[in-house]
TORPA-4810 file (N, C-alpha, C, O; in nm, 3 decimals):
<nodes>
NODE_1_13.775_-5.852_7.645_13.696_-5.763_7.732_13.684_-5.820_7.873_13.702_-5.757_7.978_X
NODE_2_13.655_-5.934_7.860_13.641_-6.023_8.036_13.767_-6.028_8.086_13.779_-6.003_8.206_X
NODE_3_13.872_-6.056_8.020_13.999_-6.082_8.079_14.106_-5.939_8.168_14.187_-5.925_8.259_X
NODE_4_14.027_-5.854_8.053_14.064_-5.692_8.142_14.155_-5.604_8.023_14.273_-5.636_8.009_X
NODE_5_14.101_-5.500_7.942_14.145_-5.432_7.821_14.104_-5.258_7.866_14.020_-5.223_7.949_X
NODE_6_14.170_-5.193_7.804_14.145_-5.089_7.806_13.987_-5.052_7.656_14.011_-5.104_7.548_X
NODE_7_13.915_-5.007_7.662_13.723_-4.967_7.591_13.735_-4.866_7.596_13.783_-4.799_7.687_X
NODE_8_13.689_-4.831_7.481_13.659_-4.680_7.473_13.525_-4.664_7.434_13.501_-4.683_7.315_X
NODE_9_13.420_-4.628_7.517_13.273_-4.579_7.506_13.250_-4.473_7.530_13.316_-4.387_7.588_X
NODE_10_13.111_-4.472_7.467_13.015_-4.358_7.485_13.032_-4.276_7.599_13.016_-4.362_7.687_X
NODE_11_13.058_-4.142_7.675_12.931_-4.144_7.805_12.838_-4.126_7.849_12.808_-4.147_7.966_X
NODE_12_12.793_-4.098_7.792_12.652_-4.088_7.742_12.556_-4.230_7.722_12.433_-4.238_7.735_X
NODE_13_12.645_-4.331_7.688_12.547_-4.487_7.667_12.535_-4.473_7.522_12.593_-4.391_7.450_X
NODE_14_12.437_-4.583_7.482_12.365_-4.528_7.327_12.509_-4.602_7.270_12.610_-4.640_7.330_X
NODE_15_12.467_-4.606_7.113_12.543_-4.644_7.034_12.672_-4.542_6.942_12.672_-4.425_6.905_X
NODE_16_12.754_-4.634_6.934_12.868_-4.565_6.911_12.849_-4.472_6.773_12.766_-4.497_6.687_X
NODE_17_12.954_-4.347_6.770_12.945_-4.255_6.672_13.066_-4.257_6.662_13.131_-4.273_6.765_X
NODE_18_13.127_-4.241_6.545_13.266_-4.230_6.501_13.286_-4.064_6.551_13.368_-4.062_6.642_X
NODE_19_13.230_-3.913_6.516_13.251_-3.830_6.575_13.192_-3.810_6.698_13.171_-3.693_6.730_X
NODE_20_13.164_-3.886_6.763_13.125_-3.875_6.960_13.260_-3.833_7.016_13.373_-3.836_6.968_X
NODE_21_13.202_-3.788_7.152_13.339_-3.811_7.233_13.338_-3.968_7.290_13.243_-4.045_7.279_X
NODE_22_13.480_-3.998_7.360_13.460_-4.113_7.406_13.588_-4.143_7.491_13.704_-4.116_7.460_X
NODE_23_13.538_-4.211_7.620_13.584_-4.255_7.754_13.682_-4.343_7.759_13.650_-4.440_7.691_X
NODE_24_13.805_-4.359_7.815_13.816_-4.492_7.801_13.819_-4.582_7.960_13.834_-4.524_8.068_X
NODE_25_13.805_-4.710_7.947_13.743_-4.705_8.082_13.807_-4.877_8.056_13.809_-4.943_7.952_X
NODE_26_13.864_-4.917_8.222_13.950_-5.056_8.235_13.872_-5.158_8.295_13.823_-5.160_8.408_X
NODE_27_13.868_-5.240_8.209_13.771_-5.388_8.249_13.819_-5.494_8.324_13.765_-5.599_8.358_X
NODE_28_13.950_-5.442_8.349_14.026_-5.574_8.465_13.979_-5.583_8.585_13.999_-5.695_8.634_X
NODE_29_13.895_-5.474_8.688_13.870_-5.497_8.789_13.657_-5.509_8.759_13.577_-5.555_8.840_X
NODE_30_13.637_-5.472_8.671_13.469_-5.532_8.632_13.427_-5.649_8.649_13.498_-5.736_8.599_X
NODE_31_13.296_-5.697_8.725_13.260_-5.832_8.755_13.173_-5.855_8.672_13.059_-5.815_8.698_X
NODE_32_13.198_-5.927_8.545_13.089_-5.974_8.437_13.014_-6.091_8.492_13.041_-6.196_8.550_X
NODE_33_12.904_-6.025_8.447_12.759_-6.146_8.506_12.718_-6.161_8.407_12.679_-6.059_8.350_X
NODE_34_12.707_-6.276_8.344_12.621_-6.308_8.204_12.547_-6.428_8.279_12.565_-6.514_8.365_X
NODE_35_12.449_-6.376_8.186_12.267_-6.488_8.202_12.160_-6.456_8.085_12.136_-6.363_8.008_X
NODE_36_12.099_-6.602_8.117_12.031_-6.621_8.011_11.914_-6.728_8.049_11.914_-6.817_8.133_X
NODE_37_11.856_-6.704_7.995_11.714_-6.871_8.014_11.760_-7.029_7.964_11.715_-7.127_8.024_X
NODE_38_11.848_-7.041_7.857_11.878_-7.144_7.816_11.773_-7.206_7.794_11.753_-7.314_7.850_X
NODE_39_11.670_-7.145_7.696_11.561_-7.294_7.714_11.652_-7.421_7.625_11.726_-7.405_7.527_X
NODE_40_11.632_-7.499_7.668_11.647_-7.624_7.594_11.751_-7.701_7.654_11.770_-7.818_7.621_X
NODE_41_11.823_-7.639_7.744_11.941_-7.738_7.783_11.926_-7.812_7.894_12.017_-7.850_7.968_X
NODE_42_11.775_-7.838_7.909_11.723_-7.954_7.967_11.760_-8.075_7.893_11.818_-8.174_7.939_X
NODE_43_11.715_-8.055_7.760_11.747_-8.187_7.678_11.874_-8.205_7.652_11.896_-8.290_7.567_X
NODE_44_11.957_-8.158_7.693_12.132_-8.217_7.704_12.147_-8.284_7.868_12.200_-8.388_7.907_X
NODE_45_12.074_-8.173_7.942_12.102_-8.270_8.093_12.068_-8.368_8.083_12.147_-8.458_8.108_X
NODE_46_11.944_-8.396_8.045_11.896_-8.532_8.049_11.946_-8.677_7.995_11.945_-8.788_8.047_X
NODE_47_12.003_-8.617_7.836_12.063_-8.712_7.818_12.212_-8.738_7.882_12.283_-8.836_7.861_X
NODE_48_12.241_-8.627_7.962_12.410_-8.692_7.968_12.332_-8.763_8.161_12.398_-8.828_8.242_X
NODE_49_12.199_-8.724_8.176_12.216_-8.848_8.298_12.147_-8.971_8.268_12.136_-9.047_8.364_X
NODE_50_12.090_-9.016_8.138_12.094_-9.122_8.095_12.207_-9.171_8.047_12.200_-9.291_8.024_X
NODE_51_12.314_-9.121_8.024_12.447_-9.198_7.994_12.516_-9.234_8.096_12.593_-9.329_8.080_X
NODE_52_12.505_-9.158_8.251_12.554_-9.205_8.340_12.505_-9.297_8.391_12.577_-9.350_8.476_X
NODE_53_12.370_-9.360_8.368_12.247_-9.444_8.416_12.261_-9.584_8.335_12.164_-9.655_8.308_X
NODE_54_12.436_-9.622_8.291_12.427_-9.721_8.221_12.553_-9.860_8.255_12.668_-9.851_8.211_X
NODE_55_12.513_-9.967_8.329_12.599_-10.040_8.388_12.510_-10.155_8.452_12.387_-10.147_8.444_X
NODE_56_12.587_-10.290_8.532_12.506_-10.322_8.624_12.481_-10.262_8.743_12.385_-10.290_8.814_X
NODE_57_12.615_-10.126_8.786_12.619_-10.068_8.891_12.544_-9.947_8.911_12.541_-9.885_9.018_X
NODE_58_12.466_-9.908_8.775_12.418_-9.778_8.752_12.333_-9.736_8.870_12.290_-9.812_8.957_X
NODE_59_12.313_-9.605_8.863_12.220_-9.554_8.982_12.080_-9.515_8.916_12.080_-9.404_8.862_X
NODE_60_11.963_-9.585_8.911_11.865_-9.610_8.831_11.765_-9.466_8.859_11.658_-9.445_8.801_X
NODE_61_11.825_-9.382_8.955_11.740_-9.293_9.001_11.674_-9.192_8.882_11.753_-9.155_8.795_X
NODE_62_11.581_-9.161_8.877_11.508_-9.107_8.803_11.567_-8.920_8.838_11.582_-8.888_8.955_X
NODE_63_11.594_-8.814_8.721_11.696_-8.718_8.696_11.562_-8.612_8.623_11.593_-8.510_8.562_X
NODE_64_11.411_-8.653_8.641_11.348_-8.555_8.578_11.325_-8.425_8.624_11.288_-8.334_8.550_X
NODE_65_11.353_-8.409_8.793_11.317_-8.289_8.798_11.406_-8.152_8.770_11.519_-8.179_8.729_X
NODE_66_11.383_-8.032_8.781_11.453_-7.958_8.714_11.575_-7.918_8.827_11.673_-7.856_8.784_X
NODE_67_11.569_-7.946_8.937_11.690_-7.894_9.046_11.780_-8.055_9.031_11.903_-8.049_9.032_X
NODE_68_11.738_-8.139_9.022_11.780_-8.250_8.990_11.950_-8.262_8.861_12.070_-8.290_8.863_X
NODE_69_11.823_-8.209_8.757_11.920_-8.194_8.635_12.015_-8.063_8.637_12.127_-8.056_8.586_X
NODE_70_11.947_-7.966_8.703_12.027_-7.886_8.658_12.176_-7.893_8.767_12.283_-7.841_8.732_X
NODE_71_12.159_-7.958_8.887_12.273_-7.997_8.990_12.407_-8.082_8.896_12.517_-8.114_8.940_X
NODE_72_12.363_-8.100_8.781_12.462_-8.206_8.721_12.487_-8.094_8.609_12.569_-8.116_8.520_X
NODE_73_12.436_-8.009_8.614_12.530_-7.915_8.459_12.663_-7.798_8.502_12.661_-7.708_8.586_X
NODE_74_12.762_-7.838_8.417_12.870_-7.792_8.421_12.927_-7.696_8.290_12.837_-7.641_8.227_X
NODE_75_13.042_-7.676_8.252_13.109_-7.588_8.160_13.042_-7.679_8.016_12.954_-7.628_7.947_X
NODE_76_13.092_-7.803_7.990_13.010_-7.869_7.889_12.938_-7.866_7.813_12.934_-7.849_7.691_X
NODE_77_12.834_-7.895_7.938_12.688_-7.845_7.901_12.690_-7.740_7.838_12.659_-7.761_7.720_X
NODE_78_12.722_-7.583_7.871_12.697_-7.514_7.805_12.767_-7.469_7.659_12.728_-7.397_7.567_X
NODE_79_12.905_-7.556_7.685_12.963_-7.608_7.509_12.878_-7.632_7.435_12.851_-7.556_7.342_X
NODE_80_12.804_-7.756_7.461_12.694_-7.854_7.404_12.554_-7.757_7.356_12.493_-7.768_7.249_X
NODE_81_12.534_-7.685_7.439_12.387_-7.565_7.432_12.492_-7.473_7.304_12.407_-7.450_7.218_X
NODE_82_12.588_-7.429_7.265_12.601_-7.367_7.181_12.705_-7.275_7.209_12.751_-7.210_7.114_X
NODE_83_12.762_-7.255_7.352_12.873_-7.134_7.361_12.984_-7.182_7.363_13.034_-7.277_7.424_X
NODE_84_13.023_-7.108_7.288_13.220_-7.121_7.228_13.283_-7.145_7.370_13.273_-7.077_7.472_X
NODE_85_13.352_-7.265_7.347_13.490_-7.287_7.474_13.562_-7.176_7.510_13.575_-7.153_7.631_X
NODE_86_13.629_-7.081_7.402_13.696_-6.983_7.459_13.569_-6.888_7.547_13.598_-6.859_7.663_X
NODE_87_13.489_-6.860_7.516_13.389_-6.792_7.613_13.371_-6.855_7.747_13.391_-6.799_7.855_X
NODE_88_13.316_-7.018_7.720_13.261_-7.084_7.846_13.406_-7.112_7.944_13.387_-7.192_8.035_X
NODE_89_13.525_-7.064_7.935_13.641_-7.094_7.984_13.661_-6.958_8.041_13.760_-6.968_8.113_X
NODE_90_13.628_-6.865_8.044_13.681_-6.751_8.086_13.559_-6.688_8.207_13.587_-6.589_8.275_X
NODE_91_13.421_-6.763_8.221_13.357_-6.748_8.311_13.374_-6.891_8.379_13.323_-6.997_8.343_X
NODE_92_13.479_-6.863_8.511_13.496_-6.984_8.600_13.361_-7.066_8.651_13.342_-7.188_8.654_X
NODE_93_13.258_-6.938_8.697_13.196_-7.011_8.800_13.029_-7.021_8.726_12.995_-6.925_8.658_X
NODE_94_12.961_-7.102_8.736_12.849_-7.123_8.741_12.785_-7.155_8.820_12.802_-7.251_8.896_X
NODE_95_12.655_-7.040_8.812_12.572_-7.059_8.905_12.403_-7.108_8.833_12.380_-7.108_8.712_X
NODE_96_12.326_-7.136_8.916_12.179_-7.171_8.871_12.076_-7.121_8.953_12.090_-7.127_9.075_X
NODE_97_11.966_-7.069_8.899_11.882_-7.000_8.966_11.725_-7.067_9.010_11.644_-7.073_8.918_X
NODE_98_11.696_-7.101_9.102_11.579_-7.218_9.086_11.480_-7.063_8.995_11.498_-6.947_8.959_X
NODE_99_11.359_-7.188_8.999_11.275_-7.068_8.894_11.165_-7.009_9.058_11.144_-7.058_9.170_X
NODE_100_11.119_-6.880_8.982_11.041_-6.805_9.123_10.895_-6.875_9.148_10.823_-6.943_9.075_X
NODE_101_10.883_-6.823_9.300_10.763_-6.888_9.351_10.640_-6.817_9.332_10.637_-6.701_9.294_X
NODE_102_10.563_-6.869_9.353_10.403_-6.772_9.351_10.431_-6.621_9.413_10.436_-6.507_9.368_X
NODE_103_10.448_-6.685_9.541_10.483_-6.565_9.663_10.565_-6.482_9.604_10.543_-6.362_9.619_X
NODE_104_10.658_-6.517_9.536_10.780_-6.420_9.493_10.740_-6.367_9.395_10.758_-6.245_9.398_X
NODE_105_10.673_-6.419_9.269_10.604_-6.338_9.182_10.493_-6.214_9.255_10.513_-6.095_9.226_X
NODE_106_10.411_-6.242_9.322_10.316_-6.160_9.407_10.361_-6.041_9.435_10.297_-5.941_9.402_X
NODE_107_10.506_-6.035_9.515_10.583_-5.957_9.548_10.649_-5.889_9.405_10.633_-5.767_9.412_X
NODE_108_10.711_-5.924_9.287_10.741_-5.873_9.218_10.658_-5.776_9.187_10.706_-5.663_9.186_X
NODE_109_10.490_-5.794_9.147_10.388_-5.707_9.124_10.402_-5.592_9.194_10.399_-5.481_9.141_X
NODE_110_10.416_-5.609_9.288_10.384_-5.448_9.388_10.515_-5.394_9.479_10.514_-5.282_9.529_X
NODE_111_10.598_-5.461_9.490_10.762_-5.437_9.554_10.793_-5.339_9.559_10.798_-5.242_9.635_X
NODE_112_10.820_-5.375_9.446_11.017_-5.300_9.341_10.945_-5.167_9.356_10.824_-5.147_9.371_X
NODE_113_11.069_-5.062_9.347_11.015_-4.909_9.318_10.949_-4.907_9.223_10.847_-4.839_9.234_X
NODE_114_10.969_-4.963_9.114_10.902_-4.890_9.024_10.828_-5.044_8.958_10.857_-5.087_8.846_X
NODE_115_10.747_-5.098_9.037_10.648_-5.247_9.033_10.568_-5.190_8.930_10.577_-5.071_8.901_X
NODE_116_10.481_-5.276_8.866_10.403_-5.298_8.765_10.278_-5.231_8.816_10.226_-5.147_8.742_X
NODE_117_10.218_-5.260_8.948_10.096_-5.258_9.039_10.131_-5.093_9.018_10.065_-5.033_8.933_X
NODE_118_10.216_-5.032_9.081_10.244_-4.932_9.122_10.216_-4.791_8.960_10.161_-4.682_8.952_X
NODE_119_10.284_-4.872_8.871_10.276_-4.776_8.779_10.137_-4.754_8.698_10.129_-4.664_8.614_X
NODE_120_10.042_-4.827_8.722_9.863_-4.834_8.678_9.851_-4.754_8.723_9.836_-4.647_8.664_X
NODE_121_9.852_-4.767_8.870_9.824_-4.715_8.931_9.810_-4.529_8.920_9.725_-4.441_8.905_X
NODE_122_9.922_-4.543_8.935_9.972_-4.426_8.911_9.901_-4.346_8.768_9.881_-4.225_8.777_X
NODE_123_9.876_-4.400_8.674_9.810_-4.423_8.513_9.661_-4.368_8.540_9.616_-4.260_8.503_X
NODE_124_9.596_-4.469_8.614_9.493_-4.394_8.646_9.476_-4.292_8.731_9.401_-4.197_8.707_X
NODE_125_9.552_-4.307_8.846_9.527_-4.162_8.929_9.505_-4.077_8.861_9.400_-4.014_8.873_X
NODE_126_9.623_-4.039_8.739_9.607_-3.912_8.657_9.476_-3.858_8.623_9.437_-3.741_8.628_X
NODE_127_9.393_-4.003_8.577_9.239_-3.976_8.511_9.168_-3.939_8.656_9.070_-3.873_8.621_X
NODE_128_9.167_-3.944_8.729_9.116_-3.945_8.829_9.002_-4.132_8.891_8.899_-4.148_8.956_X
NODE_129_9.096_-4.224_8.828_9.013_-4.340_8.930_9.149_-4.390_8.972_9.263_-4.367_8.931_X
NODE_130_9.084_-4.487_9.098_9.141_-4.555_9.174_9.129_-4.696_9.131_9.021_-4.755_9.129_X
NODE_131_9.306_-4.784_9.076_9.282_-4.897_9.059_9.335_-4.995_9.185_9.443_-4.986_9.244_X
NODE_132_9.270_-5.053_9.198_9.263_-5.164_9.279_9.326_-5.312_9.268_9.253_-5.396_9.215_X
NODE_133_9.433_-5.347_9.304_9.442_-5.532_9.287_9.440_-5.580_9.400_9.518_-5.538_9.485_X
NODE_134_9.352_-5.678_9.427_9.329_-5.722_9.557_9.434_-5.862_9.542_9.434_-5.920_9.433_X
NODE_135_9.539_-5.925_9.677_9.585_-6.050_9.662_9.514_-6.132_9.622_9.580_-6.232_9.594_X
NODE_136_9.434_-6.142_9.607_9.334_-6.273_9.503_9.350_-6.250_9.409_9.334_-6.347_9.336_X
NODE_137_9.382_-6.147_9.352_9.395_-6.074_9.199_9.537_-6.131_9.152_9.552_-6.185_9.042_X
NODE_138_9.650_-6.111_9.256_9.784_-6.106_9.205_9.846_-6.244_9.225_9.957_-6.278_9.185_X
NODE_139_9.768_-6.312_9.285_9.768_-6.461_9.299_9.714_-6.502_9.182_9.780_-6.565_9.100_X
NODE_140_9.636_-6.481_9.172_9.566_-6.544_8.974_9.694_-6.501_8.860_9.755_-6.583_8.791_X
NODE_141_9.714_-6.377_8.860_9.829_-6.298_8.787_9.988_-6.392_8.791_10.042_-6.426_8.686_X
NODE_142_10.020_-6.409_8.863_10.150_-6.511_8.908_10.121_-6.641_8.890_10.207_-6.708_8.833_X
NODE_143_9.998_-6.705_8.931_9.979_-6.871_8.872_9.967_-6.834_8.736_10.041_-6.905_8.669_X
NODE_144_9.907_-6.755_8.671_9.895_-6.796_8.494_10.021_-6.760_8.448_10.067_-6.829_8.357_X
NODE_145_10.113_-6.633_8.505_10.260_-6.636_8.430_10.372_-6.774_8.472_10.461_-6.820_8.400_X
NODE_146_10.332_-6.819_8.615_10.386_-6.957_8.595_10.298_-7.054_8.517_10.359_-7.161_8.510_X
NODE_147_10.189_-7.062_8.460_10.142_-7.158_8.354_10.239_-7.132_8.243_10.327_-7.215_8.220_X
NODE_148_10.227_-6.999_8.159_10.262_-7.011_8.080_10.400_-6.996_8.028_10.454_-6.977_7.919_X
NODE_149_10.431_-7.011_8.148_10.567_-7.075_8.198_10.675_-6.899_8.139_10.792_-6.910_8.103_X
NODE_150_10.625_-6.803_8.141_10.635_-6.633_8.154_10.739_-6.579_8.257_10.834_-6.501_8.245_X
NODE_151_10.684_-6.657_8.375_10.686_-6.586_8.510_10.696_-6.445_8.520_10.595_-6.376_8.503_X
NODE_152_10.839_-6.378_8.552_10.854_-6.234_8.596_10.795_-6.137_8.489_10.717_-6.043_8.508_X
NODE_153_10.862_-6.193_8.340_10.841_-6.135_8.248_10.727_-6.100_8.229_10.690_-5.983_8.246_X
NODE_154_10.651_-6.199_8.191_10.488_-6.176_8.130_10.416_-6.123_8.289_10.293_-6.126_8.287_X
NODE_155_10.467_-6.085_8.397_10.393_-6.044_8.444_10.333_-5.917_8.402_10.219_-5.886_8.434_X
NODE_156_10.438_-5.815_8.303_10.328_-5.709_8.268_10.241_-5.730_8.163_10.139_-5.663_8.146_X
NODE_157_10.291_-5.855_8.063_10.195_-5.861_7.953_10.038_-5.896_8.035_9.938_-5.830_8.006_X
NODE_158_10.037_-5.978_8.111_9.900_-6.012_8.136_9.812_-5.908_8.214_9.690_-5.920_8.204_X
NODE_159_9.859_-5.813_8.285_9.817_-5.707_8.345_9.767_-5.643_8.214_9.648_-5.636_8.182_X
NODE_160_9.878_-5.594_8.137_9.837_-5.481_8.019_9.727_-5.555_7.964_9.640_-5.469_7.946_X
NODE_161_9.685_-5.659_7.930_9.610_-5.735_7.877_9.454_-5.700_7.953_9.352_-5.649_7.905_X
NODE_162_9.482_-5.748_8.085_9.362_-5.724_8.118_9.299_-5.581_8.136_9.181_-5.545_8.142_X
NODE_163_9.376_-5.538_8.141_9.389_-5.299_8.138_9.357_-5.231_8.030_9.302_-5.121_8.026_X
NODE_164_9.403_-5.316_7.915_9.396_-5.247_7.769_9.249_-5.172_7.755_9.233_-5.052_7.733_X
NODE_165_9.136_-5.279_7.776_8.996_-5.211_7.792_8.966_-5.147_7.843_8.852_-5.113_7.808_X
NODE_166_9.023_-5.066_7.966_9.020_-4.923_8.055_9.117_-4.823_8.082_9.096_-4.717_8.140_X
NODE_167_9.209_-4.857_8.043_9.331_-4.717_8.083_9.297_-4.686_7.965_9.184_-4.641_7.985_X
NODE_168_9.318_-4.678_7.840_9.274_-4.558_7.723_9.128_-4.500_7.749_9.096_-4.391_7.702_X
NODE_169_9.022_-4.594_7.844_8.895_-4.484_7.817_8.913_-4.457_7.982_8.811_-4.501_8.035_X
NODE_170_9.000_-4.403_8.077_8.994_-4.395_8.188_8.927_-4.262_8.199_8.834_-4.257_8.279_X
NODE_171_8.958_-4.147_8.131_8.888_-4.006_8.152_8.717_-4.017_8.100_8.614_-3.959_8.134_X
NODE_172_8.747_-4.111_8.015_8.567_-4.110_7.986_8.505_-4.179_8.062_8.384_-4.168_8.046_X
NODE_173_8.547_-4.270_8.167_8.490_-4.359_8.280_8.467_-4.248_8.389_8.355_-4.221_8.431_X
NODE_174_8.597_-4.178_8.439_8.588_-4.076_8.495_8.526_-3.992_8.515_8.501_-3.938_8.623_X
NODE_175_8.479_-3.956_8.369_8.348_-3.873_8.376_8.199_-3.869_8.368_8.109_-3.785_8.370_X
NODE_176_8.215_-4.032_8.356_8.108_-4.057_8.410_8.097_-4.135_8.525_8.043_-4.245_8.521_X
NODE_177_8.147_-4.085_8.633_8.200_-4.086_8.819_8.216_-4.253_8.841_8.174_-4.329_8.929_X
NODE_178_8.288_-4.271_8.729_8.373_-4.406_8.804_8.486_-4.324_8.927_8.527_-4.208_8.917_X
NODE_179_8.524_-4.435_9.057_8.583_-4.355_9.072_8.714_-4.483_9.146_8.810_-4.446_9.214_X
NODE_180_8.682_-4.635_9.111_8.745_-4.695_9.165_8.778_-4.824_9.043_8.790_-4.768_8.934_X
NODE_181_8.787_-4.906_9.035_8.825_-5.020_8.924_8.882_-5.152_9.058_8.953_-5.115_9.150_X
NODE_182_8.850_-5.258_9.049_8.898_-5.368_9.162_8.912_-5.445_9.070_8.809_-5.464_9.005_X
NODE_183_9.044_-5.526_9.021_9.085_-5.621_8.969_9.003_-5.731_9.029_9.000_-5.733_9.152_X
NODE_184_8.935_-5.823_8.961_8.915_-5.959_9.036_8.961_-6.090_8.974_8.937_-6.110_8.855_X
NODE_185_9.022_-6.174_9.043_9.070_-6.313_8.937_8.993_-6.379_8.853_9.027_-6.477_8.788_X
NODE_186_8.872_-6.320_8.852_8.819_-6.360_8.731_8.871_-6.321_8.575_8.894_-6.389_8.476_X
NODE_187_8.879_-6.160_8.608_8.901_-6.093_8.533_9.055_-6.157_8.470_9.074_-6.153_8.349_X
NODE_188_9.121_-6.192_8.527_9.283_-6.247_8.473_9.214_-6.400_8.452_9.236_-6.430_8.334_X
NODE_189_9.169_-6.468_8.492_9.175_-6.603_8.466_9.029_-6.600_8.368_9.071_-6.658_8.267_X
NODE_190_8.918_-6.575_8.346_8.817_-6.566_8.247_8.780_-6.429_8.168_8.690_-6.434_8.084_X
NODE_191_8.853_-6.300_8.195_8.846_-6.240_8.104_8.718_-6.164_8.125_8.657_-6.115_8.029_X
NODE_192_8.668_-6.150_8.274_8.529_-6.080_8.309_8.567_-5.943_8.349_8.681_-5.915_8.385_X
NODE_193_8.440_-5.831_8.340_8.519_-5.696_8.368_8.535_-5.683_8.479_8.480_-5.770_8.546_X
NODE_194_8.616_-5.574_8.561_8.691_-5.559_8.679_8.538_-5.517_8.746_8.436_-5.512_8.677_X
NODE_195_8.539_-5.499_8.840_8.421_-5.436_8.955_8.440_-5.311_8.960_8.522_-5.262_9.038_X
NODE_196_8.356_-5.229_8.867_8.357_-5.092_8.870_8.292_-5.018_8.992_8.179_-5.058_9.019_X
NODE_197_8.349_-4.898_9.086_8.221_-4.845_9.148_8.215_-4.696_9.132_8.301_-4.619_9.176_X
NODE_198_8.133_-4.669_9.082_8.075_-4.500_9.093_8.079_-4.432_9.201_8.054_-4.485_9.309_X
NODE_199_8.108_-4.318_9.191_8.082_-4.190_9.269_7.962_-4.229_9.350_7.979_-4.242_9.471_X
NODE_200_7.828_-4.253_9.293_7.684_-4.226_9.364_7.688_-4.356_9.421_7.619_-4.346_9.522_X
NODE_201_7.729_-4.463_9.413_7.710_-4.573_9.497_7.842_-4.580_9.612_7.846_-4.634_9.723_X
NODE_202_7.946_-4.503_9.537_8.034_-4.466_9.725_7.946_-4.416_9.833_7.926_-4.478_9.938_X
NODE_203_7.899_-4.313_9.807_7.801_-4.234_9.881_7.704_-4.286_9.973_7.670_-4.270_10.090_X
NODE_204_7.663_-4.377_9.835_7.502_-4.470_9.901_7.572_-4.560_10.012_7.504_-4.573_10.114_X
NODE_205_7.679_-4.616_10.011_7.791_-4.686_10.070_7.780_-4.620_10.239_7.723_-4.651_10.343_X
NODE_206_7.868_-4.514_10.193_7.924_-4.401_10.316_7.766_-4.375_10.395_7.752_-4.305_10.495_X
NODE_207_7.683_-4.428_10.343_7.579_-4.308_10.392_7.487_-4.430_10.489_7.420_-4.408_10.590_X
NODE_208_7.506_-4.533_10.432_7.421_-4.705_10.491_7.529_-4.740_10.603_7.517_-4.842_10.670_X
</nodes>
């Protein structure tokens, strides 16, 4: 398939049916990108730079950090992690991705067309409230998915997490004139409720 074959698929997508119709379509000019997390093939870097770390001439430098180790992994390595030579031979080039920053997580939240922030959002409008994440909010949200070492991914688990207790009763909040919800980092980092405000205290608001 990588090397360049004539496939015959779906067009439609979805899984194959013996009576489907089906396409055939040429993989010689396709740019295959394969990726993956690799957890664990830290513990192969490491040891192959303790094997280089062995002589009177050795270079005693310490290889723990992760741009460190991963600057020394090659085709091998990923022999060693588990993928077949004929596979790891037919993707020439390797690349490595440092892992994302706070800032860049932050941005993931509310970005992308179709961001995480964006689609609550959107969730509640329907009910009629307004949800709120303030950057203090999405800064708490991005340090705990880099704790738990998540990042991009778990960024929606921990949102849904903290939401679960109000988007199913959003019309019954609604009707009783909630009309806003403000994420606060408490709420992601201790689990306290969001800052609700009512209809009658906008008012009292607008009116002081």
């Amino acid at each position: 398939l990588i090397e360049g074959t004539i496939v015959r698929v779906p067009p439609q997508g979805g899984r194959k049916h013996p009576n489907a119709e089906m396409i055939d379509a040429d993989t010689s000019n396709i740019l295959f990108i394969c990726s993956g997390a690799f957890v664990g093939i830290e513990d192969i870097l490491k040891n192959k730079s303790d094997n280089t770390n062995i002589g009177f001439n050795s270079n005693l430098k310490d290889l723990n950090t992760t741009k460190e180790l991963y600057d020394k992994l090659d085709q091998s390595d990923l022999t060693k992690f588990g993928l077949i030579p004929e596979f790891v031979g037919r993707l020439s080039t390797v690349g490595i991705l440092s892992e994302l920053t706070q800032e860049e997580l932050v941005r993931i939240i509310s970005e992308p067309k179709n961001a995480i922030e964006k689609q609550f959002k959107w969730l509640l409008k329907e009910d009629g409230i307004e949800l709120k994440i303030p950057i203090d909010a999405k800064k708490a949200i991005a340090k705990k998915a880099g704790v738990l070492g998540t990042y991009a991914r778990g960024l929606r688990q921990i949102i849904e997490k903290v939401m679960l207790p109000w988007q199913y009763n959003a019309k019954q909040l609604a009707s009783e004139g909630v009309t806003e919800l403000v994420i606060r980092p408490d709420t992601i980092d201790n689990g306290l409720d969001p800052v609700i405000i009512r209809e009658d205290s906008t008012k009292q608001r607008r009116q002081g």
